[in-house]
C-alpha positions in Angstrom: 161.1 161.9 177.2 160.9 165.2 179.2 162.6 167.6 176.9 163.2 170.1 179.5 165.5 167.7 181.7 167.2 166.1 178.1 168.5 169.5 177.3 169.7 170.4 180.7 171.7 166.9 180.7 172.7 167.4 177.1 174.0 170.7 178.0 175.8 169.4 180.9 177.9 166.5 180.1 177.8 167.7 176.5 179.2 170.9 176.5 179.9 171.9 179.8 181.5 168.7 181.0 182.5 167.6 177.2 185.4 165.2 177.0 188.4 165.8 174.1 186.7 164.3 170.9 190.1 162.3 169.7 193.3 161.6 170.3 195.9 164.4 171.5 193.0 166.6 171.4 192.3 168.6 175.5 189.3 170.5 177.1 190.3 173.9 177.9 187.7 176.3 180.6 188.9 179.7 180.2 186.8 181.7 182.5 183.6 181.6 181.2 184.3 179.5 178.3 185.2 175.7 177.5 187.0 175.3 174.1 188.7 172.1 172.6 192.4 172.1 171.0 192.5 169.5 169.1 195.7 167.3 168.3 197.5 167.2 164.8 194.7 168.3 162.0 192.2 167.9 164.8 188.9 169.6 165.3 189.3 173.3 168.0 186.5 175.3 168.6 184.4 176.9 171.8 182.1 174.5 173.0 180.4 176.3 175.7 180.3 179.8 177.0 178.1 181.7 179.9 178.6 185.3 178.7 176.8 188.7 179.4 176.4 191.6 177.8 179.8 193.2 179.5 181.9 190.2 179.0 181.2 188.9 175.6 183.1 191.0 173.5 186.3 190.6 175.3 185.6 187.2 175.9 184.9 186.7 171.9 188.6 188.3 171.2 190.7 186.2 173.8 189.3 183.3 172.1 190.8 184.7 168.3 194.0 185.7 170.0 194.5 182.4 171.5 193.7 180.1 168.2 195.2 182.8 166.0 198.6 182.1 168.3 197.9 178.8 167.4 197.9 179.3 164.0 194.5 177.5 164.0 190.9 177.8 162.4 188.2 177.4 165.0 184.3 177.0 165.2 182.2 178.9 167.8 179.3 176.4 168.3 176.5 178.8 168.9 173.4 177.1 170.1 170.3 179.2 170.6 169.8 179.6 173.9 173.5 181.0 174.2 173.7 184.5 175.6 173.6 187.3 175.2 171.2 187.3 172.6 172.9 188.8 170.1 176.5 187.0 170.3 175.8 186.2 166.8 176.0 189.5 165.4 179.3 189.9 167.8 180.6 186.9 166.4 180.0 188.2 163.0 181.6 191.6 163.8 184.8 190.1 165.7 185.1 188.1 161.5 183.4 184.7 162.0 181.7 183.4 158.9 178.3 182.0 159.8 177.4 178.1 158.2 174.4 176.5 157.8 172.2 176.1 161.8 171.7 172.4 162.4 168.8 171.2 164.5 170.1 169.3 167.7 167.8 166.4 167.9 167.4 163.6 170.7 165.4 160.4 171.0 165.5 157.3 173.7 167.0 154.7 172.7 165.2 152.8 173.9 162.3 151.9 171.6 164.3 152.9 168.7 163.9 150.5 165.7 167.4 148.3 165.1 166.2 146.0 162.4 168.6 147.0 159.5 166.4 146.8 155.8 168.3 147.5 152.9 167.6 147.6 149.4 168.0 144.6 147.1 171.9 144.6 146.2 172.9 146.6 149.2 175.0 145.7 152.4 176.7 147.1 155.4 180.3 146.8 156.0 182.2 148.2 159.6 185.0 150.0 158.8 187.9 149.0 161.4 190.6 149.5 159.3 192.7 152.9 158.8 192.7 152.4 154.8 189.3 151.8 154.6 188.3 155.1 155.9 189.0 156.2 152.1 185.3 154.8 151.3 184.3 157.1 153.7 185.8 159.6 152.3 184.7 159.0 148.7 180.9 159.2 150.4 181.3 162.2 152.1 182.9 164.1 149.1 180.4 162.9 146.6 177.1 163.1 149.2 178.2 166.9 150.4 180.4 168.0 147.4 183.4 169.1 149.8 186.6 168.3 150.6 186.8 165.3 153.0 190.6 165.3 153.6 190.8 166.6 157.4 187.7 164.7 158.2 189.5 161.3 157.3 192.7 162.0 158.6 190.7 162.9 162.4 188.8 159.3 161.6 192.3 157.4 160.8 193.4 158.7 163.7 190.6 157.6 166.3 191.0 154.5 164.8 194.1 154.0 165.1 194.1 155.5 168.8 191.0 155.1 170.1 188.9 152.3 168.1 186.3 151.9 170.8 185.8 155.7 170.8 183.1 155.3 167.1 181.8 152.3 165.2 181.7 153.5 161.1 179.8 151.8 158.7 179.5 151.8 155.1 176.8 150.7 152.5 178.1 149.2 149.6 176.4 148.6 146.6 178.5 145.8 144.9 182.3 147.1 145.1 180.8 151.0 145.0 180.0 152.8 148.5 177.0 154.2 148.2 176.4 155.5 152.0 178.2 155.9 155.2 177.8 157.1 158.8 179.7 157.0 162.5 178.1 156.8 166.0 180.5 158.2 168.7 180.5 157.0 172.2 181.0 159.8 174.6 182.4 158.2 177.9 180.3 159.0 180.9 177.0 160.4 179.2 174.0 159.6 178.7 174.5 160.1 174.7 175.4 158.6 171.6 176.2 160.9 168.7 175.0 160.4 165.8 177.8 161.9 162.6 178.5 161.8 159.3 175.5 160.4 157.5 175.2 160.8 153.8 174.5 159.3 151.0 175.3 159.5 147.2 173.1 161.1 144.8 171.3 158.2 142.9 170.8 156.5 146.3 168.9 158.6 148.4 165.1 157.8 149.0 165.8 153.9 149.0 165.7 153.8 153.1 169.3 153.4 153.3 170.2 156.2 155.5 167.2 154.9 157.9 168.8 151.8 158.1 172.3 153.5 158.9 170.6 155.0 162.3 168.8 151.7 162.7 172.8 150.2 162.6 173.9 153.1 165.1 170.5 152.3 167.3 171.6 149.0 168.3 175.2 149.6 168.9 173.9 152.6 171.4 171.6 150.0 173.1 174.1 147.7 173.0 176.6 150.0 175.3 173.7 151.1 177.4 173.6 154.6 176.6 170.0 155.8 176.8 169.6 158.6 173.8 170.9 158.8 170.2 171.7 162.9 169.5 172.0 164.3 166.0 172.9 167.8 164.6 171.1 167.3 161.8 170.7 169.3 158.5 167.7 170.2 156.6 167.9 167.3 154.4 168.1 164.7 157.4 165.9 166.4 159.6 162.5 164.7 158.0 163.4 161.6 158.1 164.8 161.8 161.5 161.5 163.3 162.9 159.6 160.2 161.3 162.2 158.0 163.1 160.5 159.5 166.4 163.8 162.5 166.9 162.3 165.2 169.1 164.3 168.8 168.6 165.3 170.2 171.4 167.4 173.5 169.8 169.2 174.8 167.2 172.9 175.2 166.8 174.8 177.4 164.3 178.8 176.9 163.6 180.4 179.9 163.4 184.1 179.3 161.7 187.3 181.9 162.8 189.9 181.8 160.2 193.5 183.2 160.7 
């Protein structure tokens, strides 16, 4: 994999060229910026922007007047090549709370391994229906210990909408869910998203969450899309770099709040 040509393809059709990420949600280029509106308690933020030195504060404070009009939170998704250098610090200035950078990492998929192993007592289960996104849910709260209300209503809805858009899977242990993850299928691209993967305390360590991007490998391969991409957290990133994940940059949410 040359990393060099990943990244410029990843920041093509993935941010430049991104596509709305569910239902009633539109791309937006504002001069030099692309942002996402989502629909009804959907995700908005600035996906992309090609700013200098002269441009980026302005540029920074159309983007909180037009969200603000909106009455809506938004995410400035600052990766580390971004310019200017320090559009950071301006974000910070102009009120943006900083979260936690994320390591965007790629692999082929090809090669990837698919066999699912779980532990003894443990299976998978696809989650197709709306009401079973609440296992999801239940995961996400307990693995990450926040609030996972707008994050099932946006997966009800793409499920509801757009089913073909993500495949989510859970692992249950018994009647309990235990661990759970999506892989998104971005029309038109080269890549396969990787989201949501967490598991509950008590479970991690057992090669569950390996087996949940083994899962996600094979339904890549089987579309035909030729990388798996990951943000991934400090937690995940190990494990993903034993899986064979190269890192190609960095990327830091910054969150606008009205």
């Amino acid at each position: 994999m040359n990393g060099d040509d990943v990244m410029a393809a990843f920041d093509r059709q993935m941010r430049r060229e991104a596509r709305p990420d569910g239902p009633g949600a539109r791309v937006e280029r504002d001069g030099p910026v692309v942002r996402q509106v989502g629909g009804e308690g959907g995700w908005n933020a600035v996906l992309w922007s090609d700013l200098t030195e002269d441009d980026a504060d302005a540029a920074i404070a159309a983007q909180v007047a037009y969200f603000t009009g909106l009455g809506r939170e938004f995410e400035w998704k600052l990766y580390d090549y971004d310019t200017p250098g320090d559009l950071g610090v301006r974000l910070r200035a102009a009120g943006f709370e900083a979260e936690p950078e994320e390591a965007v990492m790629v692999t082929p998929v090809a090669g990837q391994p698919t066999e699912v192993v779980l532990p003894e007592g443990v299976r998978l289960r696809r989650v197709t229906d709306p009401d079973e996104v609440a296992m999801v849910a239940e995961v996400h709260e307990r693995a990450f210990g926040t609030s996972a209300e707008a994050f099932a209503r946006r997966l009800r809805a793409r499920l509801q909408q757009d089913p073909d858009s993500l495949e989510i899977v859970v692992a249950m242990a018994g009647d309990e869910p235990v661990s759970a993850a999506r892989v998104d299928f971005e029309p038109g691209t080269d890549f396969a998203g990787l989201w949501g993967g967490g598991t509950v305390a008590g479970w991690r360590g057992k090669g569950i969450y390996r087996a949940l991007v083994a899962h996600r490998a094979r339904a890549a391969a089987e579309r035909g899309y030729r990388y798996l991409q990951v943000d991934a957290s400090d937690q995940s990133r190990p494990i993903l770099h034993r899986l064979g994940f190269t890192t190609l940059t960095t990327t830091t949410p910054y969150v606008y709040t009205p």
